[in-house]
C-alpha positions in Angstrom: 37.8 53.6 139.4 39.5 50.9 141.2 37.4 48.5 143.2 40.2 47.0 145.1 38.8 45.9 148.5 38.5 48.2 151.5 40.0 47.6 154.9 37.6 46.4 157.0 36.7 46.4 161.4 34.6 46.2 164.0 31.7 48.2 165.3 32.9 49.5 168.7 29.5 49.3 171.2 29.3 51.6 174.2 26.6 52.7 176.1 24.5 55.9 175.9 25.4 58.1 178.8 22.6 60.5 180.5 21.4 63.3 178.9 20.7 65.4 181.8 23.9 66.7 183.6 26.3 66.2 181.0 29.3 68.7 181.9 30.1 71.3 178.6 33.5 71.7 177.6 35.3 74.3 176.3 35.5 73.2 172.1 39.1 73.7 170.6 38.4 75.8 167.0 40.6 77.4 164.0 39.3 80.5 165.2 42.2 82.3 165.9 43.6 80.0 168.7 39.8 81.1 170.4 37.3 78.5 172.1 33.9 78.7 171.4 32.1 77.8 174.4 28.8 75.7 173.3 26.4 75.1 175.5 23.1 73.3 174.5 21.4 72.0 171.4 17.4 70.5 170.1 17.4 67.2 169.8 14.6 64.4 169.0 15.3 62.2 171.8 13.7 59.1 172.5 12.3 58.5 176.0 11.2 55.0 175.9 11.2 52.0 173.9 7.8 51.8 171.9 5.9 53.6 168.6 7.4 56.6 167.2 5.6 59.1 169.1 8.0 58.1 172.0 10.7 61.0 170.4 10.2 64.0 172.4 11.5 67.1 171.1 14.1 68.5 173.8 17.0 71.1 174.9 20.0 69.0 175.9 23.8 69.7 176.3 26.1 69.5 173.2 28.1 66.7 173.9 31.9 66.5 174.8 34.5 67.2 172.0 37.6 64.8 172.6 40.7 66.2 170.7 40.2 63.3 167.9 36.9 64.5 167.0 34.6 67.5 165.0 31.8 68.9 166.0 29.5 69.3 163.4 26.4 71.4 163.0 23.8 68.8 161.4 22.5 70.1 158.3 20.2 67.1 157.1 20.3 63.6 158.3 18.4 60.5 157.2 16.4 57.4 159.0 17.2 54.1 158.5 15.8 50.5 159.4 18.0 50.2 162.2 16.7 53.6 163.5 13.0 52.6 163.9 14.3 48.8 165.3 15.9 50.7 167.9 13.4 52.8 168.8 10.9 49.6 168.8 13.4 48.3 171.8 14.9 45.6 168.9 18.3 46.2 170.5 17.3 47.4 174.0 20.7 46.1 176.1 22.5 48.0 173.1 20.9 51.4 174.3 20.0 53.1 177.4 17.7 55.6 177.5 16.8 58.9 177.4 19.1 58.8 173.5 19.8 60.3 170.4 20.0 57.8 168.1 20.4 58.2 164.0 23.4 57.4 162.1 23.8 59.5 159.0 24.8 63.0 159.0 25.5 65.9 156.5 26.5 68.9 158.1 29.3 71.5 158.3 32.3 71.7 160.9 32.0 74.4 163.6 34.5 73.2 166.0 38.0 71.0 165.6 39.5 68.7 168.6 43.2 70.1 169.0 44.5 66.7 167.2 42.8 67.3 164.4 44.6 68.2 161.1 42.4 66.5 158.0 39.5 69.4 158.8 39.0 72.9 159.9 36.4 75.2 160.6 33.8 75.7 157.7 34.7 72.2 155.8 31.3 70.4 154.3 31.4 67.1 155.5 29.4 63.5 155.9 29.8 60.4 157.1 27.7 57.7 159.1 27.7 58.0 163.0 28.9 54.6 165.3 25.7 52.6 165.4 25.0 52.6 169.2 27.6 55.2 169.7 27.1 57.5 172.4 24.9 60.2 170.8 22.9 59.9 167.0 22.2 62.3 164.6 18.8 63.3 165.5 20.0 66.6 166.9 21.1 70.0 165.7 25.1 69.4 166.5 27.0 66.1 166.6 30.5 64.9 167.5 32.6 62.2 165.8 36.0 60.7 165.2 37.6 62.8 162.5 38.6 59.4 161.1 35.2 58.4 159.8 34.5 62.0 158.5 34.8 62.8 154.7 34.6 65.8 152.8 30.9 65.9 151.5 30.2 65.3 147.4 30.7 68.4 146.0 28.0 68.0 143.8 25.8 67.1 146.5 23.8 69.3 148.5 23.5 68.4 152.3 19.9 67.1 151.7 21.2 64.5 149.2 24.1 63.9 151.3 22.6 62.7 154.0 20.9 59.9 152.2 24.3 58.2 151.4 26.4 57.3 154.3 24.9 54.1 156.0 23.4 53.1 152.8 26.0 53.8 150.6 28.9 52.5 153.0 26.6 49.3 153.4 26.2 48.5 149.5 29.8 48.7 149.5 30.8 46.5 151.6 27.9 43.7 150.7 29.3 44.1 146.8 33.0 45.5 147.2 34.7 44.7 150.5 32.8 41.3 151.3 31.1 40.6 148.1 34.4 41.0 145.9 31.8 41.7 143.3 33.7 41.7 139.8 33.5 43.0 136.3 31.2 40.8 134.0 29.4 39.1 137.2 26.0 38.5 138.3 24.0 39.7 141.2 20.5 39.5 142.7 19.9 42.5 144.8 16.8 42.3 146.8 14.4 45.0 147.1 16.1 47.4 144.7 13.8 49.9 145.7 15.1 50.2 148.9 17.9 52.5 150.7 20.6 50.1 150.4 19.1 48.4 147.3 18.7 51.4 145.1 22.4 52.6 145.8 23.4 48.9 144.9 22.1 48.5 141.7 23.7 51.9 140.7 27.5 50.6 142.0 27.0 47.0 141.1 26.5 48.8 137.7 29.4 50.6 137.9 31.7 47.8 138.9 30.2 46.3 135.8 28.0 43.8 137.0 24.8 42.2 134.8 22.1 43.1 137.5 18.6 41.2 138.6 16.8 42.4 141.5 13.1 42.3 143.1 10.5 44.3 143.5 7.1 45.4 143.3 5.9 45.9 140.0 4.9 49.1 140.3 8.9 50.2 141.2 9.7 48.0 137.5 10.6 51.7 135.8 12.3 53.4 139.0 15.1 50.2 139.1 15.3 49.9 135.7 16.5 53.7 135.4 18.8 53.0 138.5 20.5 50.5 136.1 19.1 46.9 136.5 19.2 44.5 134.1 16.4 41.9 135.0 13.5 43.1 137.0 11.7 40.8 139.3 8.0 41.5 140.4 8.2 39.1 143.4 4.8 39.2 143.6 3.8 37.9 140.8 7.6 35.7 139.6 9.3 33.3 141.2 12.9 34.7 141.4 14.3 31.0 141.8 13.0 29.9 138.7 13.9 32.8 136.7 17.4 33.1 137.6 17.7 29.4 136.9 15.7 30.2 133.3 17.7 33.3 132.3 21.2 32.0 133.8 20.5 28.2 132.3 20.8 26.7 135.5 23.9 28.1 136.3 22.8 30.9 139.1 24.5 34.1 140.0 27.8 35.1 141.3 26.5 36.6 144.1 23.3 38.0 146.0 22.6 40.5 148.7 19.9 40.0 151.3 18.2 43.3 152.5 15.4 41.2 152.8 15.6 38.3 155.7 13.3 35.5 156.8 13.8 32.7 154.2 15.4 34.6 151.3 18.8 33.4 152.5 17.7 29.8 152.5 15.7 30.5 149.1 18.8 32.3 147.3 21.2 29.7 147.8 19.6 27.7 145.4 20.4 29.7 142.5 24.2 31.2 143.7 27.0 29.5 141.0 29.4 27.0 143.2 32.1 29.3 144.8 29.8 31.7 145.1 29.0 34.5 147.5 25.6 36.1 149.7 25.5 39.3 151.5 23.6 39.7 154.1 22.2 42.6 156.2 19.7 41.2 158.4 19.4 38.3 160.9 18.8 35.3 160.7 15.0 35.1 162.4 14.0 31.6 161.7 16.3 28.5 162.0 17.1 27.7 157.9 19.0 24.8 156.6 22.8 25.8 155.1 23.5 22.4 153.4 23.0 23.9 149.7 25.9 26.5 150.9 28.3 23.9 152.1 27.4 21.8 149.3 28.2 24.4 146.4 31.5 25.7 148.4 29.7 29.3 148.8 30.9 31.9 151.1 28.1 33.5 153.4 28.4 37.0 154.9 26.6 38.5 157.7 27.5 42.3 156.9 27.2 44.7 160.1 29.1 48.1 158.2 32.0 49.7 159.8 32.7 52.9 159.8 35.7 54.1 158.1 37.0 57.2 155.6 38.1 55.1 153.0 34.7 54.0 151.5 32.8 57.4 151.6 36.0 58.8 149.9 35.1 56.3 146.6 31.6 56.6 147.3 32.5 60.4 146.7 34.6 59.8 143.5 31.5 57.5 142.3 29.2 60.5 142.8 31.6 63.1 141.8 31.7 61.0 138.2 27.4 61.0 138.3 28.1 57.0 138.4 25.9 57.2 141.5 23.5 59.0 142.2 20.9 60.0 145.5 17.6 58.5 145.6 15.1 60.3 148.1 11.8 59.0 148.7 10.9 62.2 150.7 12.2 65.0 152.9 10.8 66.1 156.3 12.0 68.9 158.6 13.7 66.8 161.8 11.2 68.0 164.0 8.3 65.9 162.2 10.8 62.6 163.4 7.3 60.9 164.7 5.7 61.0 160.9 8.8 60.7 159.2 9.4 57.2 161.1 5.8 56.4 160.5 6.5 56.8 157.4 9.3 54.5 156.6 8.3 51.4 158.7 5.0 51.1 156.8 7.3 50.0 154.2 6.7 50.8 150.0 9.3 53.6 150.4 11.6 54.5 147.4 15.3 55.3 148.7 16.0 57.7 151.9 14.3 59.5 154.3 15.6 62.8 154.9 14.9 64.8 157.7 16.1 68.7 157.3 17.6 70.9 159.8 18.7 73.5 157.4 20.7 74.2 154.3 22.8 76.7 155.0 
């Protein structure tokens, strides 16, 4: 597997048009030339900014299908950090409400837009929805570009799909497109019990990397049978002072920051000169960057694109059983209010996944 870097871009932001009133199209299919005429869906929609009981479970029109795009009949999607920030109003002037919002989907392709040629009708696909796109993947259908669709692992089934897109596509481009993480390296990977920390471990291990990461210690055996190397109870070790022990002084290629606050500030300590950091959260707290300029390192604030190209090696990587899902626990979609509850409150082991159906 080649880890050459991926092309990378930019996050388009638009805003969420109104639920109520949106006009139905006719939807282009490989039907025989015929359109299938679709005219409303459930969705969990969120109603206000707030807790997680704001989702209300509602009937709302299937959105429109431009000719670029699929329309796909959610079979399992998956909630993410960003999902409950949203809802919390984190990103309020992003989003207008009532929305959708969610932004991984598994499903299977009911409906092709007439410039589509890479699917038809029937195909198995996932991918990761625009991150304040117009409508999320809390519902039972969803539209997208056909250019950040892929063909789902076929090894996969739609429930462990669903848990790789955003979290998958992110640990790639924190290790492979901006981390230019190479064979024989070291990493620190935060919280490698995480979404995006547990898929990590697994690919930094496939690149060939010499793996330390933090956690709690009772998550010591679940990282260590993802792959890592050096396990970190950050509770109870200082992850400065061992990476300076067990590297003798000389730090580690590169780190990724699921983590935020002062970890950014803390890391660069032990990061080699010319090194590199990944980072997926904001900066909350002013923090001082001298040790990075000082050392010549290379800091990354990583906000992942979506695009076919990483989901299609992500897909070779699971194909090969090189990766791997990790689910922390499955809900049907309509239980959205504990399923939330349950991720913020933190100690989760990989995804979320809530279920529409299987079949």
């Amino acid at each position: 597997m080649s880890f050459a870097q991926a092309a990378t871009g930019y996050c388009e932001v638009r805003e969420l048009p109104q639920l109520s009133g949106t006009e139905i199209p006719s939807l282009f299919t490989l039907n025989q030339g015929e359109l299938a005429q679709m005219e409303s869906m459930k969705a969990a929609v969120l109603t206000a900014f707030g807790d997680a009981e704001k989702f209300e479970i509602q009937t709302v029109p299937i959105p429109t299908l431009k000719a670029n795009q699929v329309l796909v009949r959610v079979c399992a999607t998956s909630i993410n950090p960003v999902d409950y920030q949203t809802r919390r109003g984190d990103y309020k002037e992003l989003v207008r409400l009532p929305a959708i919002i969610g932004v991984d989907v598994s499903g299977v392709i009911e409906a092709v837009g007439e410039a589509v040629t890479d699917f038809k009708v029937g195909d198995n696909v996932y991918y990761s929805p625009q991150i304040f796109g117009e409508f999320g993947s809390y519902a039972q259908y969803h539209v997208a570009d056909a250019a950040i669709v892929a063909l789902k692992p076929a090894n996969l089934s739609h429930i462990e799909a669903a848990s790789f897109p955003l979290a998958g596509g992110t640990a790639w481009d924190c290790l492979v497109t901006r981390g230019n993480l190479q064979v024989g390296e070291t990493v620190l990977i935060h919280a490698g019990a995480g979404g995006v920390g547990s898929i990590a471990i697994q690919l930094a291990k496939a690149i060939g990397a010499y793996v330390f990461t933090t956690c709690s210690s009772r998550n010591r055996d679940f990282v260590t049978a993802l792959g890592a190397d050096r396990v970190i109870d950050y509770k109870n070790e200082n992850y400065v002072e061992v990476i300076r022990q067990e590297t003798n002084g000389l730090g580690v290629d590169l780190v990724l920051d699921t983590i935020g606050g002062e970890t950014i500030q803390r890391s660069l300590e032990i990061i080699r000169p010319f090194g590199r950091l990944t980072s997926i959260v904001d900066v909350a707290i002013p923090q001082s960057l001298l040790e990075a300029w000082g050392k010549n390192l290379s800091i990354h604030f990583v906000f992942s694109p979506q695009y076919r190209a990483k989901l299609e090696a992500l897909t070779k990587l699971i194909e090969r059983q090189q990766l791997r899902p990790v689910i922390d626990s499955v809900w049907s979609w309509d239980q959205v209010v504990l399923a939330h509850q349950h991720l913020e409150q933190g100690g989760t082991r990989g995804k979320v996944v809530l279920k529409f159906t299987e079949n």
